[in-house]
N, C-alpha and C positions, 0 to 999 in steps of 0.2 A: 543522489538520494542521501540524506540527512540521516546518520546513523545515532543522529544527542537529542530524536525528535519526541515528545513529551505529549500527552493527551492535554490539550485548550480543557476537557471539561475536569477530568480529576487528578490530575499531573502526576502519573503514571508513568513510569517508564517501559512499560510495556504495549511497547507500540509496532506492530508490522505494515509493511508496505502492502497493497494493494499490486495484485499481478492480472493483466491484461492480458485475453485472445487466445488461442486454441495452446491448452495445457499440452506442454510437449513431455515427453520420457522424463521422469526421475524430477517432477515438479509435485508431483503427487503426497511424496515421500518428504519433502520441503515443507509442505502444509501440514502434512501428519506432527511433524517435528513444530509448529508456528511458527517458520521463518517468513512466509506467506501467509496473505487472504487471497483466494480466487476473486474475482470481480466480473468475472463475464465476457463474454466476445464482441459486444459493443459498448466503445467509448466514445460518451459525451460530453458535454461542458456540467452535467451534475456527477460525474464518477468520481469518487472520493480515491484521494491519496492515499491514506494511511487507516492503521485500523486501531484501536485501544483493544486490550483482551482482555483486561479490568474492567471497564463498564459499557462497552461496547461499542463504544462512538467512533463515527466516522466522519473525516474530514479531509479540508484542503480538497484540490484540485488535481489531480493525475496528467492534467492534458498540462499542465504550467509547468510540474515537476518536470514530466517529460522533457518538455521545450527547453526548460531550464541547464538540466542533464544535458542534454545535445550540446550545449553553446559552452560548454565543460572540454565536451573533447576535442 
């Protein structure tokens, strides 16, 4: 995950990842804090990556980042 990642629409730096699939212990408190956005328990080819907290946009791809991530480790 890209931590210099920047909002496409109002170049914000205030931008959090997107978190996939059943919220485990102390993810809750993550969100409360905006180190996360929840995203749901099903991921598609439309689930957006990243979230702006400035104008609220949502973008990129989750299922690439993913992929991407993996071929990292």
């Amino acid at each position: 995950m890209s931590v210099n990642e920047v909002c496409p629409k109002c170049d914000s730096s205030e931008v959090v990842p997107f978190v996939y699939g059943l919220p485990l212990n102390g993810i809750f408190e993550e969100v409360d804090e905006g180190k996360f956005v929840l995203g749901g328990c099903i991921i598609g080819s439309w689930s957006p990556a990243w979230y702006c907290k400035t104008c609220n946009n949502r973008w990129g791809s989750y299922i690439e980042m993913r992929d991407h991530d993996q071929h990292l480790k």
